[in-house]
C-alpha positions as CSV (number, residue, x, y, z in Angstrom):
1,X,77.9,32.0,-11.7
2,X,75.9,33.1,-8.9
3,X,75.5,32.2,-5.0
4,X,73.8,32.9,-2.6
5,X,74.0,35.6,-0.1
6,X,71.6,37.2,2.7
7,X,73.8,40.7,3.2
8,X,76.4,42.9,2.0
9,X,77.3,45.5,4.5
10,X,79.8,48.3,3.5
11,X,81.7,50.2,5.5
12,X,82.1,47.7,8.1
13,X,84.8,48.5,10.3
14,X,85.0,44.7,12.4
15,X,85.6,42.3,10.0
16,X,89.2,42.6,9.3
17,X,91.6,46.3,8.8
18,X,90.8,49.1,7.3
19,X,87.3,50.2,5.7
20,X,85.4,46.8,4.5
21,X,82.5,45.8,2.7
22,X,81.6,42.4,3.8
23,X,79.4,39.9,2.1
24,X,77.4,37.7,3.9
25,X,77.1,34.1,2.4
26,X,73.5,32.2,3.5
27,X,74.8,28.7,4.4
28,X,76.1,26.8,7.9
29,X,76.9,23.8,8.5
30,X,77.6,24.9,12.7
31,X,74.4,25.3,14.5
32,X,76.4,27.5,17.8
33,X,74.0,28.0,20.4
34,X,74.5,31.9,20.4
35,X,74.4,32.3,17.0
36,X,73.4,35.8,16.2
37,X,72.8,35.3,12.4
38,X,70.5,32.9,12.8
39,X,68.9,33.5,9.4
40,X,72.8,32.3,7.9
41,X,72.3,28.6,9.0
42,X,69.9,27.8,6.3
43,X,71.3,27.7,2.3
44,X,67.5,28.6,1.4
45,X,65.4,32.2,1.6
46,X,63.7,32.7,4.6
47,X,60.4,34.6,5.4
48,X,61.5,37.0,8.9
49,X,58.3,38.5,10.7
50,X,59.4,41.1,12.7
51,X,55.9,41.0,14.9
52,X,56.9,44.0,16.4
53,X,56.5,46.1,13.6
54,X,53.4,44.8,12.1
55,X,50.4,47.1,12.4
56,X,47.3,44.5,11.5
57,X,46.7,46.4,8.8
58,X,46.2,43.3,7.0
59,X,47.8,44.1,3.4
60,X,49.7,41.1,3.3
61,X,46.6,38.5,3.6
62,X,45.0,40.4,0.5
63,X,48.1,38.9,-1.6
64,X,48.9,35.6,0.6
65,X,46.0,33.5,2.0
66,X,48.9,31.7,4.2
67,X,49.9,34.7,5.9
68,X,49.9,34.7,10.3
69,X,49.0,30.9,9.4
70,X,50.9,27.7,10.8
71,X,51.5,26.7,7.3
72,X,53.2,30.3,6.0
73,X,55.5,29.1,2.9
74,X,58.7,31.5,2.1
75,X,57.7,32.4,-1.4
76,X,57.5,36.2,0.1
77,X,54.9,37.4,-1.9
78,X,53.3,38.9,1.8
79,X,56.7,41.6,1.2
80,X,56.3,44.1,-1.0
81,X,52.6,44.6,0.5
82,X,54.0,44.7,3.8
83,X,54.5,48.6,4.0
84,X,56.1,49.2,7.9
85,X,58.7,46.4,7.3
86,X,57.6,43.6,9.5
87,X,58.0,41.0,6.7
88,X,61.3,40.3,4.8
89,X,63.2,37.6,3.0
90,X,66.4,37.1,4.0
91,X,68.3,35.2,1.3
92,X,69.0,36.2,-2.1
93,X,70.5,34.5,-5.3
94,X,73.1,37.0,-7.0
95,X,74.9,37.2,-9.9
96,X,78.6,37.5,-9.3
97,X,79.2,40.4,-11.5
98,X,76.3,42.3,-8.7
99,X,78.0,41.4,-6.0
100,X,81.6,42.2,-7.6
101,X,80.4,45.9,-8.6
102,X,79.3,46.3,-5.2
103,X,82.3,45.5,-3.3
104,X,84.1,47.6,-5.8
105,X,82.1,50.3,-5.8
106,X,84.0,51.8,-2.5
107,X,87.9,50.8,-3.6
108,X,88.7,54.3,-3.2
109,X,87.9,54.0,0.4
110,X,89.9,50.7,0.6
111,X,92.9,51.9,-0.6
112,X,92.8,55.2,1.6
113,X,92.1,53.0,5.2
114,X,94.0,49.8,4.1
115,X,90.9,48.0,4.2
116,X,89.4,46.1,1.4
117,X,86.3,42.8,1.3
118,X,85.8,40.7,3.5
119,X,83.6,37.1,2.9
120,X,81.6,36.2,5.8
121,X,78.1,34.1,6.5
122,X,77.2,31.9,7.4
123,X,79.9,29.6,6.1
124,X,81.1,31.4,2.6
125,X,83.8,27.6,2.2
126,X,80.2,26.2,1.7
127,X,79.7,27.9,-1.3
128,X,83.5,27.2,-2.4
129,X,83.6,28.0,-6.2
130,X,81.6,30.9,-6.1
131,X,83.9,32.5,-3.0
132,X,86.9,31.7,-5.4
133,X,85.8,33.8,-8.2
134,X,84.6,36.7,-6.0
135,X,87.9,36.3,-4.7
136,X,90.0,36.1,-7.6
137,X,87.9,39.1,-9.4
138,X,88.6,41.2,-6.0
139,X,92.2,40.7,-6.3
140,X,92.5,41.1,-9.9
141,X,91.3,44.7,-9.0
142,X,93.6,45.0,-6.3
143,X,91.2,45.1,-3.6
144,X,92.7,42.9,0.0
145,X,91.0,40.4,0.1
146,X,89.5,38.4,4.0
147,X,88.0,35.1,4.5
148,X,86.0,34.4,8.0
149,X,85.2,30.8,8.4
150,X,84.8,28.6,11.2
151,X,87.0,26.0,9.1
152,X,84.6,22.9,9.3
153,X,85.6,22.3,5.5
154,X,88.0,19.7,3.3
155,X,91.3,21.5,4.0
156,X,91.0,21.2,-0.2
157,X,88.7,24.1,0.1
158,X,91.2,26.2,1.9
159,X,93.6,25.1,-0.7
160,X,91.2,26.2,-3.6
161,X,91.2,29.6,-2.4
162,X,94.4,30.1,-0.9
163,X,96.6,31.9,-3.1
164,X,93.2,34.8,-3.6
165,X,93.1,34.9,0.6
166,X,95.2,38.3,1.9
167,X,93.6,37.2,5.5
168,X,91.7,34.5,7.4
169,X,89.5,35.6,10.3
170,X,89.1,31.9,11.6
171,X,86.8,31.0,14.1
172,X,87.4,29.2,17.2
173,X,84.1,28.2,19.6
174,X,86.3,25.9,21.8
175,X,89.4,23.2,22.6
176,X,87.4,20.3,24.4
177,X,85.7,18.4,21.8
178,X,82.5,17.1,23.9
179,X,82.1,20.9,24.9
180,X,82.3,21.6,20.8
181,X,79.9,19.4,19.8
182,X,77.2,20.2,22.6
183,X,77.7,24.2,21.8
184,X,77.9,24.0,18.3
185,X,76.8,20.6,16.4
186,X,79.8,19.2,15.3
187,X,82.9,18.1,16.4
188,X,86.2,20.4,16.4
189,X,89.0,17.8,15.0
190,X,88.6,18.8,11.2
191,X,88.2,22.4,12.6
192,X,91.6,22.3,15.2
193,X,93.3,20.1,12.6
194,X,92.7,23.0,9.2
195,X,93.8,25.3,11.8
196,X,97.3,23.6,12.3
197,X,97.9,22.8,8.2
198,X,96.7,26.5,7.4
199,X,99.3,28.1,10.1
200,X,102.1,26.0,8.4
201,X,101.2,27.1,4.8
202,X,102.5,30.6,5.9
203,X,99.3,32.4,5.7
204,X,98.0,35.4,7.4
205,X,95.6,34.1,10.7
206,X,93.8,35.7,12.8
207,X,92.3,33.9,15.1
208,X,88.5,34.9,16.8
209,X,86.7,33.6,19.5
210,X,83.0,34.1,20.8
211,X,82.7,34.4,24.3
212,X,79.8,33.5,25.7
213,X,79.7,33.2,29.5
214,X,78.3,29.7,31.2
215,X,78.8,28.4,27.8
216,X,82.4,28.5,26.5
217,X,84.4,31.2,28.6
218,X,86.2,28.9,30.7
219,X,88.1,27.6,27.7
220,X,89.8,31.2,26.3
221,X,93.3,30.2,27.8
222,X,93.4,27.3,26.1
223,X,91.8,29.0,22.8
224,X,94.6,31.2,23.5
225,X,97.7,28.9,24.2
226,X,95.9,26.9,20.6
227,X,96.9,30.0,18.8
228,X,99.5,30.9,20.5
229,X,101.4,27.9,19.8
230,X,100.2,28.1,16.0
231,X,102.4,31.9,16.3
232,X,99.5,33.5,15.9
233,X,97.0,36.1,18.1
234,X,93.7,35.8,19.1
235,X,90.7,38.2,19.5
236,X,87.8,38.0,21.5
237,X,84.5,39.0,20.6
238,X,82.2,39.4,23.0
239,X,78.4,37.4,23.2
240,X,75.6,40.0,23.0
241,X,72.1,39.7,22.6
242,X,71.6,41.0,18.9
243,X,70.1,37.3,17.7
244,X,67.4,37.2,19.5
245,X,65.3,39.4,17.8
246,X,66.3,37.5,14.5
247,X,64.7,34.2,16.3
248,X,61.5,35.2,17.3
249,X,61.1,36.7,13.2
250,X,61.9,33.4,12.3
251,X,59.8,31.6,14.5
252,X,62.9,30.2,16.8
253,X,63.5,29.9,19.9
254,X,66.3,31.9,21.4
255,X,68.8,28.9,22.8
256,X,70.8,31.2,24.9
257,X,68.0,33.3,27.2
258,X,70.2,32.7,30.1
259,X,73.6,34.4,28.8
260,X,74.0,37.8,29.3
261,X,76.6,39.9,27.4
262,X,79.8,40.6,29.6
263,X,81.0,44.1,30.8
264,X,83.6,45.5,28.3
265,X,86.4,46.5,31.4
266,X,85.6,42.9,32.7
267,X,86.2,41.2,28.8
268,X,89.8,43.4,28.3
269,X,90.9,41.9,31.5
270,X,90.1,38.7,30.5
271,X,92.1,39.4,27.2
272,X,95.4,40.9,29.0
273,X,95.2,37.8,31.4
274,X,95.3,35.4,28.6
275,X,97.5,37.1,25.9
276,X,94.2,38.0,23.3
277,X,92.9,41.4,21.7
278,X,89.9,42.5,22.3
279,X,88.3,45.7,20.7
280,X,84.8,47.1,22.1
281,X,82.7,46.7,19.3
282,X,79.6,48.6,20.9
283,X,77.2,45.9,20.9
């Protein structure tokens, strides 16, 4: 079997306890406003030109005749010429033995920081069968296993890859559904409703929300009181500007130019007025 994935980031110390290697599944069906893997909405491989970088040197027209035109295709053959890494693909189709040896190359680490591997995207539910036999390989290994999802899925997914799930790292953008739907897409009512039937399976929750000033801060207490009344906490991750950069190589526009990232003393005040976590994460 194989799926497809755009990273795999190890030693990654934000995405659930412990020392983690994450895996990034390509694949979203939210389309957030200040979404800063912008190059995890699409299932497909993407051509990023990072225009910053490039020196003219003019290597990649010798192999593509499309390159710097209006009709650039993604088959990244421009790449490998390209030798001061303004062109990459992101997106990559991977076998699931690859991806297992690499999560379990660092298990010694796992089991010395009480971390273990964490699935992320993008949307990893998307890609449901795949996720369940990384999952059930991870845990035949006895590696702990996370699952962050913004839980816009068949609560049948959740149930496919329940019993393999140590923790879920799931997403809230919002309570008010009009507010949902303008900042993300889609409504929340599948979302807020897999939240509720997850909490009452008995499963370990941690709930996450983006805070984004001008966009969705004014609905943390109620994110908070949502999660509070499931009996379970919150954290707060602060908006910051690290997407931007990933729009303009993918020949986006940035959606959010007029947020700015809050103050870390400001956003752990918010969190000790509403009853959250929040842990500085540096960016």
């Amino acid at each position: 079997m194989t799926g497809t994935i755009f990273d795999i980031q190890r030693f990654s110390i934000h995405d659930g306890p412990g020392i983690r290697t994450t895996v990034f599944f390509k694949g979203c069906d939210l389309r957030c406003l200040w979404c800063h893997n912008p190059e995890s909405q699409s299932p497909k491989p993407e051509l990023m030109f990072y225009k910053e970088k490039c020196v003219g040197c003019g290597q990649c027209k010798k192999i593509c005749s499309r390159a710097f035109t209006a009709d650039c295709i993604s088959e990244g053959k421009c790449v490998p010429a390209c030798r001061h890494g303004a062109r990459e693909i992101s997106g990559r189709t991977e076998s699931m033995q690859s991806v297992a040896a690499t999560v379990l190359r660092d298990k010694a680490f796992y089991a010395q920081s009480g971390g273990g591997a964490t699935l992320s995207g993008g949307e990893p539910l998307l890609q449901a069968d795949f996720a369940a036999e990384l999952l059930s390989i991870l845990k035949e290994n006895g590696v702990h296993t996370a699952v962050e999802t913004a839980g816009n899925v068949p609560f049948s997914v959740f149930e496919k890859i329940m019993p393999l799930v140590d923790l879920f790292l799931y997403d809230i953008k919002g309570i008010d559904a009009e507010k949902h739907k303008k900042n993300t897409g889609v409504p929340n009512e599948r979302i807020l409703g897999n939240a509720r039937a997850l909490a009452e399976t008995g499963k370990d929750i941690l709930f996450r929300m983006p805070y984004i000033p001008g966009y969705n801060d004014a609905e943390a207490p109620a994110v908070a009181d949502f999660a509070r009344s499931l009996g379970k906490d919150l954290e707060l991750m602060a908006y910051h500007e690290i997407g931007a950069g990933k729009y303009a190589a993918l020949g986006r526009e940035y959606p959010t130019p007029d947020a700015a990232p809050p103050d870390p003393v400001f956003m752990k005040d918010v969190a000790a007025k509403i009853g959250a976590r929040y842990e500085w994460s540096g960016v």
